[in-house]
MARGUGU-57628 format. One record per atom (N, C-alpha, C, O): x, y, z. Coordinates in steps of 0.1 Angstrom, whole numbers, padded with zeros to 4 digits, always signed. Each point is the difference from the previous one (the first is absolute). Layout:
! MARGUGU-57628
XYZ/...
This chain:
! MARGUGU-57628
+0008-0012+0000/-0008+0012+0000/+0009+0012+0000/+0010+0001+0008/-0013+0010-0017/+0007+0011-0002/-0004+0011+0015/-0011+0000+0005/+0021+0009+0001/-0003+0006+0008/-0004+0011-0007/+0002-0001-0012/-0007+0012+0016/-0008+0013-0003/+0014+0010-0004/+0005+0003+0011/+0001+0003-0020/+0010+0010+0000/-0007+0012-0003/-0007+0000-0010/+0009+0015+0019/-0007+0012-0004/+0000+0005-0020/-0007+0008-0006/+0017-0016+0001/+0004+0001-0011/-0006-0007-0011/-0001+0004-0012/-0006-0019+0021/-0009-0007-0011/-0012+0012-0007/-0006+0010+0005/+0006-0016-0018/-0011+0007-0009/-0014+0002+0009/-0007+0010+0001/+0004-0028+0004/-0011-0003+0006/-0005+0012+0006/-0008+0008-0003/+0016-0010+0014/+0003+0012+0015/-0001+0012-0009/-0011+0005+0000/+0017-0001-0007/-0002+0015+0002/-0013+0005-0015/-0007+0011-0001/+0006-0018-0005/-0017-0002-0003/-0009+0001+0008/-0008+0009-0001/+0008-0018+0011/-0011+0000+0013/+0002+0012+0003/-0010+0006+0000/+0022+0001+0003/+0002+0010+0011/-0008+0014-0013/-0004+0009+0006/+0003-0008-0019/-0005+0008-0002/-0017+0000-0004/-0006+0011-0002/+0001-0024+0002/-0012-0001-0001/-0006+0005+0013/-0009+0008+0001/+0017-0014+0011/-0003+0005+0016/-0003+0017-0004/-0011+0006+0001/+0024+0000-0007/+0000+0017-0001/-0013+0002-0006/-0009+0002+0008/+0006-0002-0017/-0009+0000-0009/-0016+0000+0007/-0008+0009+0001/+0008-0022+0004/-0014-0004+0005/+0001+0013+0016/-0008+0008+0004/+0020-0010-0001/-0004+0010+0016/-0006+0011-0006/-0011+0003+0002/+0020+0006-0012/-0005+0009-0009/-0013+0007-0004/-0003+0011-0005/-0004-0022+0007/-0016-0002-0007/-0004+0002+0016/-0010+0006+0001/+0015-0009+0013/-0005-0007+0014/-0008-0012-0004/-0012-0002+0004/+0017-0004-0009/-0010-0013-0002/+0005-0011+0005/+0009-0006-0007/-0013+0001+0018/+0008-0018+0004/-0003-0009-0011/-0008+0002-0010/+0015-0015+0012/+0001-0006-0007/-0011-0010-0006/+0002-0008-0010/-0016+0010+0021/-0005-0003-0007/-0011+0009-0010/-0007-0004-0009/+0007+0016+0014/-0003+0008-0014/+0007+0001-0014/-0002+0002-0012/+0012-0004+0018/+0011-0002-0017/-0006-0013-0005/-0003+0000-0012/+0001-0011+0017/-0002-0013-0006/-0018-0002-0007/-0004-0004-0011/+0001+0009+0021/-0017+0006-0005/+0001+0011-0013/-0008-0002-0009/+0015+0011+0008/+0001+0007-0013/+0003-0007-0008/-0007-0001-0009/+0019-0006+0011/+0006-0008-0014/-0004-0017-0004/+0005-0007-0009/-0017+0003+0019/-0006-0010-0004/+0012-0012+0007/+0004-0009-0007/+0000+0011+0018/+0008-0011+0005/+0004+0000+0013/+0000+0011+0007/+0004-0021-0004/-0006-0005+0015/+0010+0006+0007/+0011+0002-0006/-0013+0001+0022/+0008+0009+0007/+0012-0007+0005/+0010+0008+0002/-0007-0022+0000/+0008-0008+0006/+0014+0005-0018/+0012+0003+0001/-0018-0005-0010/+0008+0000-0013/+0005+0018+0000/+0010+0004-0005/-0017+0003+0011/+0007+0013-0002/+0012+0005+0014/+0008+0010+0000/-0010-0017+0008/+0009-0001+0012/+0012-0010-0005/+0011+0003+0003/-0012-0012-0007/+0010-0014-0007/+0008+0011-0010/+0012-0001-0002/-0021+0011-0004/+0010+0010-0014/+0008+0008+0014/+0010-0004+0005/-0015+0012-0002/+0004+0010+0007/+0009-0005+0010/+0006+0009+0006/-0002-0022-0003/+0011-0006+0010/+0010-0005-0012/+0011-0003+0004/-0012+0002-0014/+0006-0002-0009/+0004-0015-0003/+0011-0005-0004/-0023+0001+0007/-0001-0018-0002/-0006-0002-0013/+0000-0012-0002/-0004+0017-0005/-0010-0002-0009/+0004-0004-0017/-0005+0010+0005/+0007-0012-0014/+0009+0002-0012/-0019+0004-0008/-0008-0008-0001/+0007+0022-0002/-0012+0005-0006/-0002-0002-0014/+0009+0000-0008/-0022-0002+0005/-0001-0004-0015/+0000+0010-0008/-0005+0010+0006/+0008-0006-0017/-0002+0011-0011/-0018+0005+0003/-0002+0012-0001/-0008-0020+0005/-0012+0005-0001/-0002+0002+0013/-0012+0004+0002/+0019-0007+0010/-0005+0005+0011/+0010+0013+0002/-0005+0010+0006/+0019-0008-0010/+0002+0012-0003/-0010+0012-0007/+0001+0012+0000/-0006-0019-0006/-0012+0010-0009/-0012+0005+0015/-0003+0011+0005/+0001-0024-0001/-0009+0005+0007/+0001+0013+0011/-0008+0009+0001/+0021-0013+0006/+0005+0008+0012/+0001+0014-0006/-0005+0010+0005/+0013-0010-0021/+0003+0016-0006/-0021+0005+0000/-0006+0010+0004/+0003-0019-0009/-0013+0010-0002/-0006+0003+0011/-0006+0010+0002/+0008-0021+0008/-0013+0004+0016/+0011+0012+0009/-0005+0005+0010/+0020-0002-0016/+0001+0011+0006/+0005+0016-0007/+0006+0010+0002/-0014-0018-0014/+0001+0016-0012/+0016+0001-0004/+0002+0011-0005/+0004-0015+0005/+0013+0001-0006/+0005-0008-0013/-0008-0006-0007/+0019+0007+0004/+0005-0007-0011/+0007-0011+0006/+0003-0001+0012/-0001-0009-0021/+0007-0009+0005/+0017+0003+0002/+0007-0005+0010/-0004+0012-0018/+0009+0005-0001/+0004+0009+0011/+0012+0000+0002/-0021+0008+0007/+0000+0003+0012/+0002-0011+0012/+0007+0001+0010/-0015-0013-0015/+0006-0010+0012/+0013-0004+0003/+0003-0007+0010/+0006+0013-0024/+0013-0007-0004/+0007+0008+0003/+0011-0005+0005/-0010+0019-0004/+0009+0007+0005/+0006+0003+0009/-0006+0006+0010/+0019-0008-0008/+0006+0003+0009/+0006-0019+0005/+0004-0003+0011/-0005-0003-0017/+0000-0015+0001/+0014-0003-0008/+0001+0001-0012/+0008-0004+0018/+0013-0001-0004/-0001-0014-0007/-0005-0006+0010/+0007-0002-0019/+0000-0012-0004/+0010-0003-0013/+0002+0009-0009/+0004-0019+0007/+0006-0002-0013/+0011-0011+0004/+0000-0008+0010/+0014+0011-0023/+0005-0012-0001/+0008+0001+0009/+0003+0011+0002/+0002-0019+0005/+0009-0001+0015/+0015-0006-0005/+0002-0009-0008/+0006+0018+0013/+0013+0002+0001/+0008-0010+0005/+0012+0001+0001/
């Protein structure tokens, strides 16, 4: 089992959907109720357990009005050294 690094993608995905959603003051399970998905699965993203699908990324960008591309920002990722 992999430990949690502040650096994994996972992690710091969650950590901006967390920004995002506090953003709106909406707990988690109003974000999950917007985006048609269950609250246990939006707490699993936001801990950075989750590997998200292309269409539940759709979902999250739309139930919190942003671009997806906003979900991505600021998200360091690529080829490792």
């Amino acid at each position: 089992m992999k430990t949690k690094r502040k650096n994994d993608m996972f992690v710091q995905f969650g950590q901006a959907v967390r920004k995002y959603r506090m953003g709106q003051g909406w707990s988690q399970e109003k974000l999950a109720e917007q985006a048609g998905l269950h609250r246990t699965y939006v707490a699993d993203i936001e801990r950075g357990v989750r590997n998200v699908s292309l269409r539940n990324l759709d979902k999250l960008a739309k139930a919190l009005k942003i671009t997806l591309c906003d979900l991505f920002a600021g998200i360091s990722v690529g080829v490792r050294k």
